[in-house]
Steps between C-alpha positions, in 0.01 A plus 500: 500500500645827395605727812422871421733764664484764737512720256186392286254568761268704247410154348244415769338285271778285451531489856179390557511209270795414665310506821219282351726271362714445830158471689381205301888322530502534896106412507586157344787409712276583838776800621193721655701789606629609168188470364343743683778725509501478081096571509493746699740731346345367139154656691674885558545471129204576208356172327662403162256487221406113397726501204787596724458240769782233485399147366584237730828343434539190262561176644777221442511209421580439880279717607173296335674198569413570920265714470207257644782444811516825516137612516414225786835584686433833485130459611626305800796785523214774592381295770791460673571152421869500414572114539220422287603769248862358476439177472274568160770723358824247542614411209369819317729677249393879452628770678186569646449151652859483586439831687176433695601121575810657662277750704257292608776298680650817592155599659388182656848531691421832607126397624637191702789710673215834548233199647790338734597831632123589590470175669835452697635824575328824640593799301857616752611117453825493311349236287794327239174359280621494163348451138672138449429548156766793415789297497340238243415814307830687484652187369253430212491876408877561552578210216252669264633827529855402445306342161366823401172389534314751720322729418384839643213333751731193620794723563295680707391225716859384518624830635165422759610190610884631514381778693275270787849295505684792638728523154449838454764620286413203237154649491574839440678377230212308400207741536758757267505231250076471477462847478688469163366227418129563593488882561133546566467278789491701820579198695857516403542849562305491846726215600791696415421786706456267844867408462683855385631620797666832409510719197831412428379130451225687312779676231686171503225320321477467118105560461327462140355819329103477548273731610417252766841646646392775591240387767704288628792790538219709686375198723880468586553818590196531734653130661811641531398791712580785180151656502605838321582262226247282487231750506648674188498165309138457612423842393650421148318178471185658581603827229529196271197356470443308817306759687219261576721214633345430860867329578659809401308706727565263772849446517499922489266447833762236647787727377328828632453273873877381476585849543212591748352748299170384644265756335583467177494086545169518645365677259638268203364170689143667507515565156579167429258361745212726245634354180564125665241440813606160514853550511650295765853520401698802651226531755732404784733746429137783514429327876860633589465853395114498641729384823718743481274783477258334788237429276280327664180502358664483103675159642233362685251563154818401225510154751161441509488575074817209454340251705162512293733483188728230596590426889728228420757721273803618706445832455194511659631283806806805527199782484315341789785479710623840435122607642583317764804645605341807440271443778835368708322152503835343422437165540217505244728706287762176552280197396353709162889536414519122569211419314693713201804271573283182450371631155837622395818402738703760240257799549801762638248719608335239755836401623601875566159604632492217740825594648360862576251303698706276710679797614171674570466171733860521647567174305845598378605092431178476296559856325881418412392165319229716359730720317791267412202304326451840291862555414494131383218561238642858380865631652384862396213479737645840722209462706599142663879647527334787675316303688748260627713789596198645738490167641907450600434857651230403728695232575807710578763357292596816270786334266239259391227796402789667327546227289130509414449881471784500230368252292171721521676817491691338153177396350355860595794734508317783448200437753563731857338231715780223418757789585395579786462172648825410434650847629326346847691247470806651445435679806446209736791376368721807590582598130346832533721607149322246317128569702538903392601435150162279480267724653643779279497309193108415639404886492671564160261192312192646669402377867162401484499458875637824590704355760887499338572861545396453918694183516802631358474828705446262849800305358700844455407619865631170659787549347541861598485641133284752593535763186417125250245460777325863460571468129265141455231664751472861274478290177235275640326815668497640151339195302239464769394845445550526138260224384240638776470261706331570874654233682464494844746255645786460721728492204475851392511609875795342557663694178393825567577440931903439359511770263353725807792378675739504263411872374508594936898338481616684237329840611289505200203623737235590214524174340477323803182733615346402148567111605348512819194670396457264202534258744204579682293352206652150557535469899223401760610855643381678273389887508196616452266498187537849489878484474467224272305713258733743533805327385308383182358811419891621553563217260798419751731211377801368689697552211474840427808621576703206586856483269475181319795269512644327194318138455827357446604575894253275561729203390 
């Protein structure tokens, strides 16, 4: 099948016959997931006009030869009955039959080691159930490869079973070659991104030219935490002729929540909520910003919605325990994320969601093999690395949460929160150098929590640096007051109640008048209304007249 390039985007008609075409290939070999990816992009594009719809392809000599073995096999396929579907198609010559006899086994493996796990081992066992077919497999498909005689589908499913056998650099190599050999099939591509690690991996890799490149390019740059870029190549996809794509807009909601720009996320999810009520997919990753924002009422009725549609999808099991914890009902919140595990034991977001609960509960040995159970089904998760660093905190052992932050703070080196967890750290440990360059670094990406600045200043006045201490508490001071905000907590108390101080020391008496009375707005002691009106009809600010040091003293 030709492979159109990045470049020839304007032929949308070619690329939906393309998508057609791949659609009807996967649909006969039973691989479900491309499928639907395929149709649902060909449904963001405009129908083709009868004479332009692709004929269905002609078949060999092979092909008729097992084509009643295949029809029956495949009928048998769609229920689930691998064994039965295998055992029609031995012997079978086509590549299709070759393909789906080979999948079925994979499959029926898969079910028996899914069903044996269920049974035997709660969800925290560290279960060594394997698919006893993979070996068998690797063997058969390993000798036909080295004959040339894969093609695009099987050499797919051999990277697959490569990948389950831990032989990860094989697959990669594997999943590379069926993209060029098959470079319509999503599966390949989606594969591929679960084992990239880094970009350089990522420019390492010799990818074919398709126009299927690009999505994956932008899926891999949302994965790999590079949201400016991945929004751009969403934004071009979209300028292209894919503004209707329901997956597009999606993975701009889950890029949009990866970098907690929760307004602009919510709103995306609720328009694709209007143009797909059904939707289940994604919906998980809604519950968490309706968490986030304390949602109640929107989680409680999005729950309620999921279970009518399906109650048995994992998604829906992850919404209903995010209510849950909502309403601090943790151990509710628990047993839906275990009921998630049961449907899918490789759901990351189950695994990561039930560790939040365990520590909710004070279970840290339950939370631990929570998120090393996360890290095992996706080692970019920063979330469980997060996590597991919280946990070795509470636990007070600080060079083991250090280790954890910075494998967090390298999957999300531009995200404050990692920062300043590991300048804590840092501190505990007595390397105050390293805990001030962090919480510096923290304020320059943008704190979200507001709290690097005051941690940094504390760390400067323990360590008697009080002009780097002044310094941190003017600049916070300043962004508090810039952006507005009224906050009335001990935080900004504490900032102006040392600049008072400091100001008093260094017999800079108006500044440290203009402190004090700003003050007053933060402390329990606090003047009267009428004063209070005062100052803000005066407009007062604490930083008025104060001489501002150069940031770089600060360091």
């Amino acid at each position: 099948m030709a492979a159109t390039r990045s470049s020839e985007f304007g032929d949308l008609v070619q690329i939906k016959k393309q998508l057609i075409s791949i659609t009807a290939q996967c649909k006969e070999r039973g691989l479900v997931h491309s499928v639907k990816w395929a149709s649902e992009l060909a449904f963001s594009l405009d129908p083709l006009p009868l004479n332009e719809i692709p004929p269905a392809p002609e078949l060999t000599e092979e092909d008729a030869r097992d084509l009643d073995a295949l029809c029956l096999a495949k009928s048998y396929f769609d229920l689930k009955e691998y064994d039965r579907a295998a055992y029609f198609l031995r012997g079978c010559r086509s590549q299709k039959a070759y393909f789906l006899y080979m999948y079925s086994r994979y499959l029926s493996g898969e079910k028996k080691k899914d069903d044996e796990t269920v049974d035997s081992l709660g969800p925290l066992e560290k279960g060594q159930v394997r698919n006893e077919a993979l070996r068998e497999l690797r063997v058969e498909l390993s000798k036909k490869h080295s004959a040339g005689e894969l093609d695009g589908f099987a050499l797919y499913l051999y990277g697959v079973v490569l990948r389950k056998l831990d032989l990860l650099k094989e697959a990669v190599e594997i999943f590379v070659a069926a993209t060029h050999a098959l470079p319509l099939h999503w599966g390949s591509w989606l594969e591929l991104c679960n084992l990239i690690t880094n970009i350089e991996m990522l420019k390492s890799l010799s990818l074919p030219e398709c126009w299927v490149r690009d999505f994956f390019m932008a899926h891999m740059f949302t994965e790999l935490q590079m949201i400016k870029e991945a929004l751009q190549k969403y934004q071009s996809l979209m300028e292209a002729g894919f503004a209707k794509s329901t997956y597009i807009i999606s993975q701009i909601a889950v890029a949009y929540h990866n970098i907690r720009d929760i307004d602009q996320a919510l709103y995306l999810f609720n328009e694709l909520r209007e143009q797909d009520p059904f939707r289940i997919e994604n919906m998980d990753t809604f519950s968490n910003l309706l968490y986030v924002r304390s949602m109640k009422p929107e989680l409680s009725y999005l729950a309620h919605n999921l279970v009518e549609i399906d109650k048995y999808r994992v998604e829906t099991c992850c919404v209903i325990g995010n209510y849950y914890s909502l309403r601090s009902q943790h151990e509710k919140a628990a047993l839906y994320f275990q009921r998630a595990l049961k449907l899918n034991p490789r759901c990351l977001g189950a695994w990561t969601l039930m560790g939040h609960e365990y520590m909710e509960m004070k279970n840290t040995s339950a939370a631990i093999q929570a998120y090393r159970h996360a890290i095992e089904v996706n080692k970019r998760d920063y979330r469980a690395w997060y996590g597991l660093g919280q946990t070795y905190e509470i636990l007070k052992m600080p060079f083991y949460s250090l280790y954890y932050y910075r494998k967090a703070h390298q999957l999300r080196p531009n995200d404050s929160r990692m920062l300043v967890a590991l300048g804590e750290c840092y501190e505990k440990l007595s390397q105050q150098v390293e805990a001030k360059k962090c919480y510096w670094r923290a304020y320059s990406v943008g704190d979200v929590e507001r709290m690097a600045l005051l941690k940094l200043a504390k760390l400067h006045e323990q360590l008697n640096e009080f002009d780097d201490a002044a310094q941190c508490y003017i600049i916070y001071i300043q962004d508090i007051f810039s952006c507005g905000e009224q906050l009335e907590h001990a935080e900004v108390s504490t900032a102006l109640r040392y600049l008072g101080q400091y100001y008093f020391k260094n017999k800079l008496y108006d500044e440290a008048s203009l402190c004090a009375q700003r003050c007053c707005d933060y402390n329990d002691v606090s003047s009267s209304s009428a004063a209070h009106s005062q100052l803000r009809d005066a407009n007062l600010s604490p930083f008025g007249k104060i001489l501002i040091l150069n940031p770089k003293q600060v360091m």
